[in-house]
One Martini backbone bead per residue (centre of mass of N, CA, C, O) as a GRO file, in nm:
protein
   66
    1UNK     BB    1  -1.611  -5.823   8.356
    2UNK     BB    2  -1.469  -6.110   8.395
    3UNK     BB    3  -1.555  -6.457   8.394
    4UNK     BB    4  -1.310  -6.551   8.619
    5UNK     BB    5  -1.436  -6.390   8.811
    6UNK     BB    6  -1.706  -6.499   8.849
    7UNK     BB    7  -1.615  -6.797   8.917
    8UNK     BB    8  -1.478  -6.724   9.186
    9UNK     BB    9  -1.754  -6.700   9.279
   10UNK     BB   10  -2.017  -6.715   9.489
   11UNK     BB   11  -2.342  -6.711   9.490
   12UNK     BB   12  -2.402  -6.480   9.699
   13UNK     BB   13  -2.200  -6.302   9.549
   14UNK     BB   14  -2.386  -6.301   9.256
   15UNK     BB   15  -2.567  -6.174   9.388
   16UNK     BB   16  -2.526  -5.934   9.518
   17UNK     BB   17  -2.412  -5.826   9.212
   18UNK     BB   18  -2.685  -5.843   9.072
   19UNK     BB   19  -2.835  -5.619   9.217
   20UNK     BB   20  -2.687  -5.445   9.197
   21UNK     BB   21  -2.671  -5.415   8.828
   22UNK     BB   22  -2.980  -5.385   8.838
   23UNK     BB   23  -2.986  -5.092   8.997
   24UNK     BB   24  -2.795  -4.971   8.762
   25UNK     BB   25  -2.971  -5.026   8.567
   26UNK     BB   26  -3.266  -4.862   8.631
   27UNK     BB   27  -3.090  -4.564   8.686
   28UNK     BB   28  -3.004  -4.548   8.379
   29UNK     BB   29  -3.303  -4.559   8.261
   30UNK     BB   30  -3.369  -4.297   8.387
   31UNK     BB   31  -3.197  -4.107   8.251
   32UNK     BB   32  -3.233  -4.142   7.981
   33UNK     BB   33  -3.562  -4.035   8.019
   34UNK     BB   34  -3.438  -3.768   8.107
   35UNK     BB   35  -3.128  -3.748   7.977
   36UNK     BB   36  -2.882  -3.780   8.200
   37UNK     BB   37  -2.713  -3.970   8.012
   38UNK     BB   38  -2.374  -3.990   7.951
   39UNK     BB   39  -2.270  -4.332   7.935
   40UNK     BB   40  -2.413  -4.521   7.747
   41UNK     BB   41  -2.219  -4.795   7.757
   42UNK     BB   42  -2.318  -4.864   8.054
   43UNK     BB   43  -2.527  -5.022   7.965
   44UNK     BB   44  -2.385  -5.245   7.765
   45UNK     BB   45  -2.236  -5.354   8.016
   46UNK     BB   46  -2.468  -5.447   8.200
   47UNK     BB   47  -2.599  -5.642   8.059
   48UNK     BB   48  -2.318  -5.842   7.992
   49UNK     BB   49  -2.311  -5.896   8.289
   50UNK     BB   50  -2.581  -5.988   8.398
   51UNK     BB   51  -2.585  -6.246   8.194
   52UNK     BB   52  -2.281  -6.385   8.278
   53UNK     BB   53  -2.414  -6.417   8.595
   54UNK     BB   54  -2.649  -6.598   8.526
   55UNK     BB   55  -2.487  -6.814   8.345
   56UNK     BB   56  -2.293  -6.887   8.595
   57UNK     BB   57  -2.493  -6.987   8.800
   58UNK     BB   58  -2.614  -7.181   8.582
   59UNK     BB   59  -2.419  -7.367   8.631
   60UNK     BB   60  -2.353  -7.442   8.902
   61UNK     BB   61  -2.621  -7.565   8.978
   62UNK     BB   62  -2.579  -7.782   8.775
   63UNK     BB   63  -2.315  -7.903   8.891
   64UNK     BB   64  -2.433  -7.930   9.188
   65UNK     BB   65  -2.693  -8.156   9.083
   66UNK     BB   66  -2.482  -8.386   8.924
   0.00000   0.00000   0.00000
């Protein structure tokens, strides 16, 4: 997911987006745990992801209460 996708959304097509990314970083951490975890890097794909999303919400924010 690129900035630019994440910017052209509302916040809450965001809020939205970011519940998925949890329930998906959630569902990968409890694989790893059972060891069925195939694709290691989309771990750290959603962690990049949810960072990103939070950081662009938290712009929104900002610049809609200035």
């Amino acid at each position: 997911m690129k900035a630019t996708d994440v910017r052209a959304k509302s916040l809450d097509e965001l809020r939205t987006e970011l519940e998925g990314l949890k329930k998906e970083q959630f569902n990968l951490r409890f694989q790893k745990a059972t060891g069925q975890l195939e694709n290691t890097a989309r771990v750290r794909q959603i962690r990049r992801d949810v960072a990103r999303i939070q950081s662009i919400m938290r712009e929104k924010r900002v610049t809609a209460n200035a």
